[in-house]
C-alpha positions as CSV (number, residue, x, y, z in Angstrom):
1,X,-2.5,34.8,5.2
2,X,-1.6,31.7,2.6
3,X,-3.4,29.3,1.7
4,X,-1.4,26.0,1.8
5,X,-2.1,22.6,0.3
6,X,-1.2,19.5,2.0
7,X,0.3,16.9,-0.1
8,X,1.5,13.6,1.0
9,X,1.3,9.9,1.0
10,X,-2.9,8.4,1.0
11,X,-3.0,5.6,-1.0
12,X,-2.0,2.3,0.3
13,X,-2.4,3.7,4.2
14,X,-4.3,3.1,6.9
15,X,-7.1,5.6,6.8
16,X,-7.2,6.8,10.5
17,X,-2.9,6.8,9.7
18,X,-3.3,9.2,7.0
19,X,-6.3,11.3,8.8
20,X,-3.3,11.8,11.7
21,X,-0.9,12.9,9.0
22,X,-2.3,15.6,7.2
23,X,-5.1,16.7,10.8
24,X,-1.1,17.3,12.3
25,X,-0.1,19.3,9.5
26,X,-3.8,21.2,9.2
27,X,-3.1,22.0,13.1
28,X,0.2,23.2,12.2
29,X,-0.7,25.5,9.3
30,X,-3.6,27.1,11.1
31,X,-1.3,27.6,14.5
32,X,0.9,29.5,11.8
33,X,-1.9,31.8,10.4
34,X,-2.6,30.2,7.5
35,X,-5.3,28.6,5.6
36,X,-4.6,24.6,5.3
37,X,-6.2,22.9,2.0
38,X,-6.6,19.1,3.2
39,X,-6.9,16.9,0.1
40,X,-8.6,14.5,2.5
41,X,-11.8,17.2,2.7
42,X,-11.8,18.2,-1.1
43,X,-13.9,14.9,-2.0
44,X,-15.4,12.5,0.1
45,X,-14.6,9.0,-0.2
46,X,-17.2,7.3,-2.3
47,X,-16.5,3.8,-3.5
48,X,-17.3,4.2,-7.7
49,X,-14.4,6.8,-7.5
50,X,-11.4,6.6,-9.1
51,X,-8.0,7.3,-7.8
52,X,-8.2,9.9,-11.1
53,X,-11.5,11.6,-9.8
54,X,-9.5,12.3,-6.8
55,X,-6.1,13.8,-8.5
56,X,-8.6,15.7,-11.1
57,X,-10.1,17.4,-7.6
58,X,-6.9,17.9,-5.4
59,X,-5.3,19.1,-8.6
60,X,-7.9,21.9,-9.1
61,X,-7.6,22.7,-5.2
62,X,-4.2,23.2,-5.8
63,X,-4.4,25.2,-7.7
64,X,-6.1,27.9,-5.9
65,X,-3.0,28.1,-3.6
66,X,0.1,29.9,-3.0
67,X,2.2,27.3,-1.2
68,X,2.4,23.1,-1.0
69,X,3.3,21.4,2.2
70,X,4.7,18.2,1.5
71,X,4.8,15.9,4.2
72,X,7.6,13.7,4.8
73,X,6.5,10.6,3.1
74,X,5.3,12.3,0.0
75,X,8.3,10.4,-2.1
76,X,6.3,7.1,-1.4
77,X,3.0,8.7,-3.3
78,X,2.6,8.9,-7.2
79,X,-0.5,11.6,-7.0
80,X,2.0,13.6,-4.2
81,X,5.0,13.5,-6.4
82,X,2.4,14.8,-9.2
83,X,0.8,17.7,-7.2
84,X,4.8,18.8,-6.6
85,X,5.9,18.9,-10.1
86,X,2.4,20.7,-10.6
87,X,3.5,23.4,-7.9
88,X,7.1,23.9,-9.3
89,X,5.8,24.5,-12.7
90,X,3.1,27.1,-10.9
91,X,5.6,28.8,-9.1
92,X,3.8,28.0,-5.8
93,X,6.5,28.2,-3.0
94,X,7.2,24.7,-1.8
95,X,7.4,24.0,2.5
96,X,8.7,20.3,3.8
97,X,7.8,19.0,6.6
């Protein structure tokens, strides 16, 4: 059993849009046996934090993992494209949707 992060595209979405995206891929990681890490359950929105306080937390989530999932519009998020440079240079084994 892995434990997989979810990385893709939050900012600038819809948030029920992005809550479908990574729930589909959470579904899909758990119907494969493995343990899903959603970024959108690491830290609850709270208005005074930063888009920083959010990378600082999903970055130390990652961390904790063995594989990323990047979902298909990952190249249209900064912080996703950050959290795969962070897995190549970890050695994490990287899965696209």
């Amino acid at each position: 059993m892995r434990k997989i992060y979810i990385s893709g595209k939050i900012t600038g979405l819809q948030p029920q849009i992005a809550e479908q995206h990574f729930a589909k891929a959470e579904s899909h990681i758990i119907n494969s046996g493995h343990i899903p890490v959603n970024p959108l359950n690491i830290l609850p929105f709270q208005e005074h934090l930063t888009w920083q306080d959010y990378m600082r937390a999903d970055i130390e989530a990652l961390k904790t993992c063995d594989v990323i999932y990047m979902l298909t519009n990952y190249l249209d998020s900064t912080g996703a494209k950050i959290e795969l440079q962070i897995a190549k240079f970890l050695g994490l084994e990287i899965i696209y949707q």
